[in-house]
N, CA, C and O of each residue as an XYZ file, in Angstrom:
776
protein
N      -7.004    -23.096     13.794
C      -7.176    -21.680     13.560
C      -8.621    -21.425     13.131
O      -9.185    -21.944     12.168
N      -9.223    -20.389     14.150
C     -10.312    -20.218     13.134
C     -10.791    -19.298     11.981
O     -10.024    -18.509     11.429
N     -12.179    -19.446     11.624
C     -11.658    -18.630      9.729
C     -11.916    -17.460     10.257
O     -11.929    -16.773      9.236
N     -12.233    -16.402     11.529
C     -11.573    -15.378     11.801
C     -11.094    -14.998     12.601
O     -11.089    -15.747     13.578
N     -10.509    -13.877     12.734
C      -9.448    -14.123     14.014
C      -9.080    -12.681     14.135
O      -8.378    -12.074     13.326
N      -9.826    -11.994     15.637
C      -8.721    -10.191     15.511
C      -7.540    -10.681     15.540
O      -7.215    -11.809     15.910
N      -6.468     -9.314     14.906
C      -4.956     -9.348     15.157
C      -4.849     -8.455     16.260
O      -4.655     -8.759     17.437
N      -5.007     -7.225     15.722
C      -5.352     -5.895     16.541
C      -6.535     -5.140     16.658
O      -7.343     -4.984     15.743
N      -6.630     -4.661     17.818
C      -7.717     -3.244     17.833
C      -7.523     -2.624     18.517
O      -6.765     -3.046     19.391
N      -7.967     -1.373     18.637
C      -7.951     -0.423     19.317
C      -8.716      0.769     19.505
O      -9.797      0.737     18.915
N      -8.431      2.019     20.280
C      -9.406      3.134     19.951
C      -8.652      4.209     20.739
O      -8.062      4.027     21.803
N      -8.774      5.527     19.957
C      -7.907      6.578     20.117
C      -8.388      7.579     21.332
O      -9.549      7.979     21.419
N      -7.453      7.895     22.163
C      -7.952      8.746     23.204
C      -7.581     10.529     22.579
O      -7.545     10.979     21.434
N      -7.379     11.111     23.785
C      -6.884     12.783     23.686
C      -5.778     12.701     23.244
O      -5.557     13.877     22.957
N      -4.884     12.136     22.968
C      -3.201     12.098     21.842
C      -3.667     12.594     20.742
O      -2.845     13.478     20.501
N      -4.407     12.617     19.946
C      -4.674     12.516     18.711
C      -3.431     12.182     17.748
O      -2.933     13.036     17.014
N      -2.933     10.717     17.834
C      -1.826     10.235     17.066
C      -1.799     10.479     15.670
O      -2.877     10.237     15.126
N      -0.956     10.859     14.973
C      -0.860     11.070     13.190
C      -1.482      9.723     12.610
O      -2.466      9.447     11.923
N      -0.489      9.046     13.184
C      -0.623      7.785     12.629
C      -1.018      6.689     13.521
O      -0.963      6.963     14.720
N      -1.468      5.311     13.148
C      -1.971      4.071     13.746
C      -0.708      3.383     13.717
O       0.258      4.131     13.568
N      -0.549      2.596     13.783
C       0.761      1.821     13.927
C       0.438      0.221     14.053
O       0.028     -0.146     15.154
N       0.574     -0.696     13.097
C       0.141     -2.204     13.160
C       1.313     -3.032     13.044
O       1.964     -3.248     12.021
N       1.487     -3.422     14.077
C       2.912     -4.111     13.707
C       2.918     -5.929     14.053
O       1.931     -6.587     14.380
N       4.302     -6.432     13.867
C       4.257     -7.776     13.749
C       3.212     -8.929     13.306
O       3.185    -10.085     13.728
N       2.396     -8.357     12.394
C       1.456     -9.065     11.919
C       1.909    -10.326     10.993
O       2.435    -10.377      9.881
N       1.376    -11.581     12.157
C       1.926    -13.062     11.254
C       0.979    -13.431      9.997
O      -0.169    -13.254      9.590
N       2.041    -13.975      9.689
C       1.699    -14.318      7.910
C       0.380    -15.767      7.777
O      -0.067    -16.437      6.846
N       0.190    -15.716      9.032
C      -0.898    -17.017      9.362
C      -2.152    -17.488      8.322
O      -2.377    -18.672      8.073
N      -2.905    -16.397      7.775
C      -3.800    -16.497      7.475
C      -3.536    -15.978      5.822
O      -2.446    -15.611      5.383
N      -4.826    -16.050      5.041
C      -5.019    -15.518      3.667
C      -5.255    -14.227      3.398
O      -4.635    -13.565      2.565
N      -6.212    -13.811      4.135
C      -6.556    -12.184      4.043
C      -6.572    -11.614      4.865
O      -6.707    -12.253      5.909
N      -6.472    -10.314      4.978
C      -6.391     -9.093      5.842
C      -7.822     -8.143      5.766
O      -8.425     -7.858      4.732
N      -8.116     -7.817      6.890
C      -9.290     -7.173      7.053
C      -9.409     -5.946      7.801
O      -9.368     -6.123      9.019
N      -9.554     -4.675      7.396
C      -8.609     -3.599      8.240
C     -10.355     -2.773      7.885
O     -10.907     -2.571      6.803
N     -10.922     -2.394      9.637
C     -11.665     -1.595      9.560
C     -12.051     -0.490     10.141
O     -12.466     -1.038     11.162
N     -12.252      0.618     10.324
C     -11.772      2.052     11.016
C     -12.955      3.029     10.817
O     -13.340      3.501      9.747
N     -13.556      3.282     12.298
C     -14.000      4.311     12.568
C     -13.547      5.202     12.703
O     -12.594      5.036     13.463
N     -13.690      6.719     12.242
C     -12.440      7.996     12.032
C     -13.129      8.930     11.342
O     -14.037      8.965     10.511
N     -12.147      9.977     12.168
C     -12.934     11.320     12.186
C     -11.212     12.326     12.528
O     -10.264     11.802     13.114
N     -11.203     13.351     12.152
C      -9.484     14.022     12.002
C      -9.756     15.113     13.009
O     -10.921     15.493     12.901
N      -9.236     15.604     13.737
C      -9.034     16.531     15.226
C      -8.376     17.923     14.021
O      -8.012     18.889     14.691
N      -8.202     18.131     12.598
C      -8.323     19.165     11.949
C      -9.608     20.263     11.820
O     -10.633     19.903     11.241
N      -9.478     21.827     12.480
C     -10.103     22.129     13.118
C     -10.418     23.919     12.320
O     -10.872     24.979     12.752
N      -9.938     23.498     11.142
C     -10.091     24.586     10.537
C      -9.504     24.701      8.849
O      -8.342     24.314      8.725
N     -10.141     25.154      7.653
C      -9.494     24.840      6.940
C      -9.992     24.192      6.015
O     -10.473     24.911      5.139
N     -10.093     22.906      5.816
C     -10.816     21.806      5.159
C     -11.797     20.860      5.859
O     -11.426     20.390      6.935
N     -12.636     20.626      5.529
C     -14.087     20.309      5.945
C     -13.817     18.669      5.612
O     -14.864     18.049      5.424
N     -12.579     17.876      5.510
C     -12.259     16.444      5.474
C     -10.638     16.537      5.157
O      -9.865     17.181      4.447
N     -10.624     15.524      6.100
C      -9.068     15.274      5.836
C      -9.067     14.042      4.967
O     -10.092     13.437      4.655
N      -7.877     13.720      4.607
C      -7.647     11.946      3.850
C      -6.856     11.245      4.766
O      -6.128     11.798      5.591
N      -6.998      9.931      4.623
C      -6.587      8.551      5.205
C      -5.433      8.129      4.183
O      -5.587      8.161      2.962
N      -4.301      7.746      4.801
C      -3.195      7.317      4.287
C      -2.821      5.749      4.209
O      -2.389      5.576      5.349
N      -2.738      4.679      3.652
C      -2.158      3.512      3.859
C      -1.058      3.287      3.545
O      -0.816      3.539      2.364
N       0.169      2.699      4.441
C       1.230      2.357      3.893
C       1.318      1.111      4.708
O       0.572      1.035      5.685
N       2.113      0.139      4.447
C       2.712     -0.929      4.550
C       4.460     -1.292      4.665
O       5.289     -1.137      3.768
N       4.605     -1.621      5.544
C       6.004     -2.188      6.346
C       6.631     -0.855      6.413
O       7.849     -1.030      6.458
N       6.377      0.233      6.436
C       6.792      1.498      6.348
C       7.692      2.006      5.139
O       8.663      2.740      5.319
N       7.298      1.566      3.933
C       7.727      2.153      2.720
C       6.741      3.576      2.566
O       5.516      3.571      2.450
N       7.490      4.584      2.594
C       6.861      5.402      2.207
C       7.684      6.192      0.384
O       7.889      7.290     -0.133
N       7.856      4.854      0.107
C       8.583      5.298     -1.398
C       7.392      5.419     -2.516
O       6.262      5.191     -2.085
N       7.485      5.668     -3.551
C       6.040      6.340     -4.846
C       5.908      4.512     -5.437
O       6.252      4.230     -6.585
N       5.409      3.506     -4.530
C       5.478      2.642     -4.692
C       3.745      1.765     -4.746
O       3.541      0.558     -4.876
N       2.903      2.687     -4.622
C       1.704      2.576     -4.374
C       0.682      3.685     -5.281
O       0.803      4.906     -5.372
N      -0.370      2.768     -5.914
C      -1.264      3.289     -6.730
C      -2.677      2.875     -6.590
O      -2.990      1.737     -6.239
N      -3.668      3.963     -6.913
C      -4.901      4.047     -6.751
C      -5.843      4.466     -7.676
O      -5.556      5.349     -8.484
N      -7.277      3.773     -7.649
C      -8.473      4.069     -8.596
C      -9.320      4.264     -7.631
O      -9.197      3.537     -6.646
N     -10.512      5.389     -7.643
C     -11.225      5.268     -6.610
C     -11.885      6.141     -7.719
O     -11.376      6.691     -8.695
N     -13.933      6.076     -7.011
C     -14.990      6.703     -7.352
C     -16.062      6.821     -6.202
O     -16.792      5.903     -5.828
N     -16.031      8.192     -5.672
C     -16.824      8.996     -5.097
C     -18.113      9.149     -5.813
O     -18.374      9.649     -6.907
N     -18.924      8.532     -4.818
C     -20.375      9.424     -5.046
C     -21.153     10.322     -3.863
O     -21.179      9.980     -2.681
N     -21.627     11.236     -4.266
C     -22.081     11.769     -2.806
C     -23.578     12.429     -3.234
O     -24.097     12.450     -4.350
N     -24.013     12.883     -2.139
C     -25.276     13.645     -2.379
C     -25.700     14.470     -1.516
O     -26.053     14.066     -0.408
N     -25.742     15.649     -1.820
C     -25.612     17.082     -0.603
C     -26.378     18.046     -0.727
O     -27.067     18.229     -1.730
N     -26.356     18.936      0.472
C     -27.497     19.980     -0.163
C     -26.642     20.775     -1.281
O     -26.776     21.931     -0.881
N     -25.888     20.841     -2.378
C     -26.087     21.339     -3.058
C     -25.861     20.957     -4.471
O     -25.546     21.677     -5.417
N     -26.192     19.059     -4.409
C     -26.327     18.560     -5.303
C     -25.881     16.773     -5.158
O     -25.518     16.061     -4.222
N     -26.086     16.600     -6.313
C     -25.593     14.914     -6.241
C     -24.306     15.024     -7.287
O     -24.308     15.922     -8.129
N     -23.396     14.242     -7.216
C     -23.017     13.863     -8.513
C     -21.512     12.770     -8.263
O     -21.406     12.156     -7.202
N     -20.431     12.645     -9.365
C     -19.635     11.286     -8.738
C     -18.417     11.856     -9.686
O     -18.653     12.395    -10.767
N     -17.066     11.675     -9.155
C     -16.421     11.693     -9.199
C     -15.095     10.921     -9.496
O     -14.345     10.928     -8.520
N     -14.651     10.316    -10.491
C     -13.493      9.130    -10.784
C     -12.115      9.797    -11.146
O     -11.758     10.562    -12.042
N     -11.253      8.964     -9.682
C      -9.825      9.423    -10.001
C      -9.285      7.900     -9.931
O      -9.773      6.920     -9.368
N      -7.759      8.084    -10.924
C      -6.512      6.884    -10.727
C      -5.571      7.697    -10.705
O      -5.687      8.765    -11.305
N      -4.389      7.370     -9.987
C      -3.144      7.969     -9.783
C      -1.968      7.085     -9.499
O      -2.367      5.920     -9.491
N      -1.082      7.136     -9.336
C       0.611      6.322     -8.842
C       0.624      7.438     -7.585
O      -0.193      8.338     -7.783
N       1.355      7.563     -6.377
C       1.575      7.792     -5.840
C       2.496      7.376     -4.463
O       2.458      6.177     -4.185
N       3.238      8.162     -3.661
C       4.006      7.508     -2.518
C       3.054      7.929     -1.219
O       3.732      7.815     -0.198
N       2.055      8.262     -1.003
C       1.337      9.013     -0.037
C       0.614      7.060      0.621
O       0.416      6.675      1.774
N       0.443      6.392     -0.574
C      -0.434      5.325      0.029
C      -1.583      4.838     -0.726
O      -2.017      5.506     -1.664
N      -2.098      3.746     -0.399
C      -3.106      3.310     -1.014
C      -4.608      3.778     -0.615
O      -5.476      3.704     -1.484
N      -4.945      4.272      0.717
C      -6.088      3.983      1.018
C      -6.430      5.846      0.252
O      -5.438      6.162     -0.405
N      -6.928      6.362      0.242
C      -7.098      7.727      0.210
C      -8.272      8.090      0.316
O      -8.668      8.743     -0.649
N      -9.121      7.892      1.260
C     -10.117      8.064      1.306
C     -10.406      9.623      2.488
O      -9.631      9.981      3.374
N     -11.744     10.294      2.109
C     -11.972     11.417      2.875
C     -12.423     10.900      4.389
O     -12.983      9.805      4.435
N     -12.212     11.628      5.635
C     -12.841     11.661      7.243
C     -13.343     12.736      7.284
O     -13.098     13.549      6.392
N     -14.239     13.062      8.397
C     -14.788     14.486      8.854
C     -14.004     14.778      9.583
O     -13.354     13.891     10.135
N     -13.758     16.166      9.871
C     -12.929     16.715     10.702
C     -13.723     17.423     11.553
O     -14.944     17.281     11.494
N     -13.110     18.320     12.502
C     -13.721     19.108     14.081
C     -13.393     20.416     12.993
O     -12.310     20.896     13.326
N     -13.801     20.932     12.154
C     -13.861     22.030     11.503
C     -15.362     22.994     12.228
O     -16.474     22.466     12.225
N     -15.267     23.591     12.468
C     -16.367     24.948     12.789
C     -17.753     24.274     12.227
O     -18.018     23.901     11.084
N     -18.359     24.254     13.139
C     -20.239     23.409     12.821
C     -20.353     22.155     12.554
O     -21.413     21.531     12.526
N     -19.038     21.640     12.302
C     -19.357     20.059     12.188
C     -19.331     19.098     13.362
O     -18.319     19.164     14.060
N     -20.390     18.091     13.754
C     -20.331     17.308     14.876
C     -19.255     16.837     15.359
O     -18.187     16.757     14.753
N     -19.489     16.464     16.589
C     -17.882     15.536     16.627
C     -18.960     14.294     16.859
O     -18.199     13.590     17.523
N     -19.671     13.845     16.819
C     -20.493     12.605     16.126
C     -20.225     11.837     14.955
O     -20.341     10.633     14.728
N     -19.765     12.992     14.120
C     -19.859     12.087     12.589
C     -18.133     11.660     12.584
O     -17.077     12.276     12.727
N     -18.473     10.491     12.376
C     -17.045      9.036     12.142
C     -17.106      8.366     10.219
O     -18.040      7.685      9.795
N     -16.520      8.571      9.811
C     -16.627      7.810      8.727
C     -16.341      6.311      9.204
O     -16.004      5.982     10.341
N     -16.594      5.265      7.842
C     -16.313      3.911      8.196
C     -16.114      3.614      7.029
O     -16.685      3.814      5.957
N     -14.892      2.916      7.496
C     -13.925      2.450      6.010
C     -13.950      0.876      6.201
O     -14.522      0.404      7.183
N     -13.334      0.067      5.269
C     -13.801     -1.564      5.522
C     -12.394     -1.232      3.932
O     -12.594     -0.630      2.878
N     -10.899     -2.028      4.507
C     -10.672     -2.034      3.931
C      -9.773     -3.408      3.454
O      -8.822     -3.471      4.233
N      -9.721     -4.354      2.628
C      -9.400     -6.232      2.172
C      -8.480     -5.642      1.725
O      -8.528     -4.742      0.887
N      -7.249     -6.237      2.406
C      -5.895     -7.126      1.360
C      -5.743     -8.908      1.328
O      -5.271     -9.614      2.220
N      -6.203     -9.260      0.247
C      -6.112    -10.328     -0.214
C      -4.614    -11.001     -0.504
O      -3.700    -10.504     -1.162
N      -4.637    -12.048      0.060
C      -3.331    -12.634     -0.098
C      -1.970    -11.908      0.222
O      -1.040    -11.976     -0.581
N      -1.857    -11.163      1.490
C      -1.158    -10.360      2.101
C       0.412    -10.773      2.577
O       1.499    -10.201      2.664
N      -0.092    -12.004      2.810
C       1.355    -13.190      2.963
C       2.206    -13.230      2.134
O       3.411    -12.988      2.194
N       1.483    -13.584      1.236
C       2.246    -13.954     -0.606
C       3.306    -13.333     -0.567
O       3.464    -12.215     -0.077
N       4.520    -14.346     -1.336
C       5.132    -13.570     -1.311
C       5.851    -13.448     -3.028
O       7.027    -13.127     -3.198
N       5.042    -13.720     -4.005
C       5.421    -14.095     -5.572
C       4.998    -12.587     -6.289
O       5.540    -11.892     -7.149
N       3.291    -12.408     -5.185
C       2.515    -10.862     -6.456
C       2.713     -9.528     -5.611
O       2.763     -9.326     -4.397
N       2.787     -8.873     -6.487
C       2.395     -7.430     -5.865
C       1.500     -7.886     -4.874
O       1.206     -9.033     -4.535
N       0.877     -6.084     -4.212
C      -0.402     -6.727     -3.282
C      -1.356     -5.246     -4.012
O      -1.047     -4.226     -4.629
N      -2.809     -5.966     -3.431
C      -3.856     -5.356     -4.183
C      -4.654     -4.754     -2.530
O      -4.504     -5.270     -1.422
N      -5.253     -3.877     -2.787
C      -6.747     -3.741     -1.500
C      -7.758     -3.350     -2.427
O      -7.580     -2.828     -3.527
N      -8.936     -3.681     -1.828
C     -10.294     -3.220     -2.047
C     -10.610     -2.357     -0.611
O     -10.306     -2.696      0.533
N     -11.309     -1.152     -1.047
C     -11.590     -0.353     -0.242
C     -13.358      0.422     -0.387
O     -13.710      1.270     -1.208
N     -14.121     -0.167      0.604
C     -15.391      0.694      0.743
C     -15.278      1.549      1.890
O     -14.411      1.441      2.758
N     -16.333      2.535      1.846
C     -15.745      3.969      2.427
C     -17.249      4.545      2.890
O     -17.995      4.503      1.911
N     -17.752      4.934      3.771
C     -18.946      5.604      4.026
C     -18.938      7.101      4.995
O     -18.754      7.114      6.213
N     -19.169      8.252      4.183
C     -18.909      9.436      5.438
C     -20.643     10.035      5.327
O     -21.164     10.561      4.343
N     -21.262      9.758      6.637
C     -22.333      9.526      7.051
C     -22.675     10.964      7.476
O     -22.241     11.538      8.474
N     -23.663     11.532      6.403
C     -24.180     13.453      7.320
C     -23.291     13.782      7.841
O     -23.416     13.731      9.065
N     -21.746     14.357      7.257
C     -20.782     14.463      7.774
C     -20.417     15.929      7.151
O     -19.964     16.795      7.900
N     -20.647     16.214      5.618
C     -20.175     17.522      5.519
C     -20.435     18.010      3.940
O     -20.391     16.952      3.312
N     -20.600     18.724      3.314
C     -21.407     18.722      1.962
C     -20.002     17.693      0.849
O     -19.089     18.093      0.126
N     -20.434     16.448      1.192
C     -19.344     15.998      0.168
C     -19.441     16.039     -1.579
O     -20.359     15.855     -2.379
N     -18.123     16.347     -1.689
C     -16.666     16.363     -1.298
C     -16.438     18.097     -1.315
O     -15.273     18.479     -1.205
N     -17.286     18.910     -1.421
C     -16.803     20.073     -1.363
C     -16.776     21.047      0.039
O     -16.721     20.283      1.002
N     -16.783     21.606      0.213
C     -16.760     22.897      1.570
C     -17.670     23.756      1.477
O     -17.959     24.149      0.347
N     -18.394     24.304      2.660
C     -19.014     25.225      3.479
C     -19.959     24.628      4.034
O     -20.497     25.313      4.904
N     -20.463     23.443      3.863
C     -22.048     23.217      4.597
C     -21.807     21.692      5.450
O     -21.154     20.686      5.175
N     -22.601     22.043      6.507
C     -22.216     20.557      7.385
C     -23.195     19.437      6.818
O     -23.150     18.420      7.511
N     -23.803     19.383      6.066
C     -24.421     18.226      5.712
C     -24.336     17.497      4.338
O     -23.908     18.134      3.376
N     -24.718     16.202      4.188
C     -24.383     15.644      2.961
C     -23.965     14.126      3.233
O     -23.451     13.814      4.307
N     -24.168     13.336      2.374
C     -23.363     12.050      3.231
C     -22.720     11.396      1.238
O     -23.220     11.505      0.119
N     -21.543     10.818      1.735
C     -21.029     10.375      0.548
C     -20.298      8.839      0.966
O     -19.906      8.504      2.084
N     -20.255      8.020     -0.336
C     -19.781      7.276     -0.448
C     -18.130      6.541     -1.119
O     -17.615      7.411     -1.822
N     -17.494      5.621     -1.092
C     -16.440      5.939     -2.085
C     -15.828      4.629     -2.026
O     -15.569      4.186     -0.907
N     -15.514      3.835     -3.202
C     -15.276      2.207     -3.261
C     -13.806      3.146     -4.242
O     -13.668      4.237     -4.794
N     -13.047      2.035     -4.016
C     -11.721      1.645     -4.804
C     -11.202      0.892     -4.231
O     -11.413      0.302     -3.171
N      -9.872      0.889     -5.544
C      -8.504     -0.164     -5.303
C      -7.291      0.312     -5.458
O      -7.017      1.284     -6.162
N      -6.622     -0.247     -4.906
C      -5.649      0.477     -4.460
C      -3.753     -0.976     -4.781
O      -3.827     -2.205     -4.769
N      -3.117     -0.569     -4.888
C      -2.040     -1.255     -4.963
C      -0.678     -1.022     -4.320
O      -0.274      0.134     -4.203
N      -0.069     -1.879     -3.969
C       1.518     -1.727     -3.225
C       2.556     -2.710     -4.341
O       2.385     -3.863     -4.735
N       3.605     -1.778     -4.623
C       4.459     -2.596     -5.732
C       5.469     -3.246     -5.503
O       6.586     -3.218     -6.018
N       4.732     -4.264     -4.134
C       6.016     -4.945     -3.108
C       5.692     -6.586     -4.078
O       4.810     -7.021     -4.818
N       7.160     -7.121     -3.440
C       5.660     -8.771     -3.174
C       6.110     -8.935     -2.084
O       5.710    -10.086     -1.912
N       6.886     -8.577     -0.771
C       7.248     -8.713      0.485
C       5.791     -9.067      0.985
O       4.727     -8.575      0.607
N       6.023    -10.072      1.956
C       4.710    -10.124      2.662
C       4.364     -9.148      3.710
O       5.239     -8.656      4.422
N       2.815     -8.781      3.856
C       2.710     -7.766      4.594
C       2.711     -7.875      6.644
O       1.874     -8.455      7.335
N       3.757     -7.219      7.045
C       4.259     -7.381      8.442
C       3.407     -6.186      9.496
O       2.709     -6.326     10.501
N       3.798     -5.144      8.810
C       2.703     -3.659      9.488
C       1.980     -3.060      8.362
O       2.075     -3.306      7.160
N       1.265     -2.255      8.967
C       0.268     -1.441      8.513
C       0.353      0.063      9.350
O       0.406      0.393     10.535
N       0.339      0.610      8.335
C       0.602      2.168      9.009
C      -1.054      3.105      8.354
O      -1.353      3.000      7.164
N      -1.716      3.733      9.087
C      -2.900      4.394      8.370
C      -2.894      5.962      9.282
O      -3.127      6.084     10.485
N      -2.543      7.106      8.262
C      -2.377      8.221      8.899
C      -3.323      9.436      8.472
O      -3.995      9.525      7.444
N      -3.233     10.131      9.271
C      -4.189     11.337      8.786
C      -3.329     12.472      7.761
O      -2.508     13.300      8.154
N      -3.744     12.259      6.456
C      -3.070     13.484      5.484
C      -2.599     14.564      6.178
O      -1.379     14.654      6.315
N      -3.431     15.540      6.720
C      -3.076     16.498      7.425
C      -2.149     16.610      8.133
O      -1.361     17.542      7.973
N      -1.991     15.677      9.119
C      -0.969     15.797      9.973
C      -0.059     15.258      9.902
O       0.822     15.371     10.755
N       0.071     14.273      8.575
C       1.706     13.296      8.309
C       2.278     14.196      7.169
O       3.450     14.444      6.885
N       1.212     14.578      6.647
C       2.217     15.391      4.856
C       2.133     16.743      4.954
O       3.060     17.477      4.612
N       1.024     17.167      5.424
C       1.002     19.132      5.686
C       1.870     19.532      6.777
O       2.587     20.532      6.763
N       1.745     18.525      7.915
C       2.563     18.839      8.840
C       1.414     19.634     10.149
O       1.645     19.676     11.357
N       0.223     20.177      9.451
C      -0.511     20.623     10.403
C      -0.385     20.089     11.710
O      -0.311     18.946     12.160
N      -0.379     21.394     12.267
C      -0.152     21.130     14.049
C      -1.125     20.199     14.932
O      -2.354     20.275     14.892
N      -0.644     19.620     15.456
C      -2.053     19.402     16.519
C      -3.007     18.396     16.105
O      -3.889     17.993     16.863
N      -2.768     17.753     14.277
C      -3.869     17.324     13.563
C      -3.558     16.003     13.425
O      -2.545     15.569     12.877
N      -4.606     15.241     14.021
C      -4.299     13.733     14.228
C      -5.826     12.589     14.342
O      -6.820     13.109     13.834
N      -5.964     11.747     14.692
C      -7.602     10.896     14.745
C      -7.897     11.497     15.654
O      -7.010     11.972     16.364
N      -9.519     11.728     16.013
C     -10.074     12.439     17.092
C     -10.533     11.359     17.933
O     -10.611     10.202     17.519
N     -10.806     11.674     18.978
C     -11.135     10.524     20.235
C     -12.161      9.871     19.827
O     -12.959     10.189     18.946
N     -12.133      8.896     20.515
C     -13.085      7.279     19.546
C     -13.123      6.548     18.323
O     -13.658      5.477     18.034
N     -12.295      7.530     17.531
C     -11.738      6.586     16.225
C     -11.157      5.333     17.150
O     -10.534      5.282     18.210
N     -11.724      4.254     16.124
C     -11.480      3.109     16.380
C     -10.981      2.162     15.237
O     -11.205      2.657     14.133
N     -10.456      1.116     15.196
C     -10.115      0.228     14.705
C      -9.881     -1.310     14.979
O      -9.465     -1.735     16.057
N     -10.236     -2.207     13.737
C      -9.908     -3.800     13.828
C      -9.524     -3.923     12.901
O     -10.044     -3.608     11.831
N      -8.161     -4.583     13.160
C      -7.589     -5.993     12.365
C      -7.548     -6.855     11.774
O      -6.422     -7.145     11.368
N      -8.578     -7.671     11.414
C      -8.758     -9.163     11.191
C      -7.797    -10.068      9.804
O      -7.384     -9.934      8.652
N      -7.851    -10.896     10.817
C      -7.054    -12.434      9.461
C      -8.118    -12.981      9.056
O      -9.169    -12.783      9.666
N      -8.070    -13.759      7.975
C      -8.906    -14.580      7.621
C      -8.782    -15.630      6.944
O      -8.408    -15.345      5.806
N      -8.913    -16.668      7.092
C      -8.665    -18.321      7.004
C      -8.768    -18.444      5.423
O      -8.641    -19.541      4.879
């Protein structure tokens, strides 16, 4: 085996799917390496959608998060620290959306580690870095420019080993918004790691 290895990848056409869908992932390796270009086909409204993580498809209040935003925009700099429990997921990070003046160029890029994903004794943990690149005055609304950053961790209160991976667009899995799903060329990889 070598020390890396894709599982999956892919890249999103005109469907604009809610969700990604990762399935039968073998317990082969030590870590998990999940990384995603993305951008939300939400087109009015909010100037970023959020990214959802769930695992083997529990969507029970079984998952908790710490995360800290920094950004810097035209109408200021400054940073932001949240922790929460929640059933929505671990990853929660902001995308740009097709909102009125914003590119369909700008992709965020997320890079997100589950360590010891197999295991089957601990909970499971992720580390999550996050980059939304001249994408939109982050984290607030009205202006298309600004670029922000955003690291956390995140937890699942399984010790089941991890089989799928589910990563959805807020908008269109929990609001229900119509129509609102990854926009074309969001992309994604997989990786194991030895």
């Amino acid at each position: 085996m070598a020390d890396y290895e894709v599982i999956a990848s892919g890249s999103v056409d005109a469907s604009a799917p809610v969700t990604i869908n990762i399935t039968s992932i073998p317990g082969t390796f030590k870590h998990l390496l999940f990384s995603l270009n993305s951008a939300s086909t939400l087109s009015s409204g909010s100037y970023s959608d959020l990214l959802i993580m769930r695992f083997n498809g529990d969507t029970g209040s079984n998952y908790n998060r710490a995360r800290q935003y920094k950004y810097d925009s035209a109408s200021g700099a400054g940073t932001q620290d949240r922790g929460e429990d929640s059933s929505m997921g671990v990853a929660f990070t902001r995308i740009p959306t097709r909102h009125s003046g914003q590119s369909t160029k700008s992709f965020a890029h997320t890079n997100i580690c589950i360590p010891a994903y197999s295991d089957t004794v601990f909970t499971k943990g992720v580390l999550i870095d996050h980059l939304n690149p001249y994408s939109y005055n982050f984290p607030t609304t009205g202006q298309a420019s600004g670029i922000g950053s955003f690291i956390g961790v995140g937890g699942w209160n399984n010790t089941a080993a991890i089989t799928s991976i589910q990563i959805s667009s807020y908008e269109g899995l929990v609001t229900g918004t119509s129509g609102c799903g990854f926009a074309v060329n969001t992309s994604y990889v997989l990786s194991g790691l030895a």
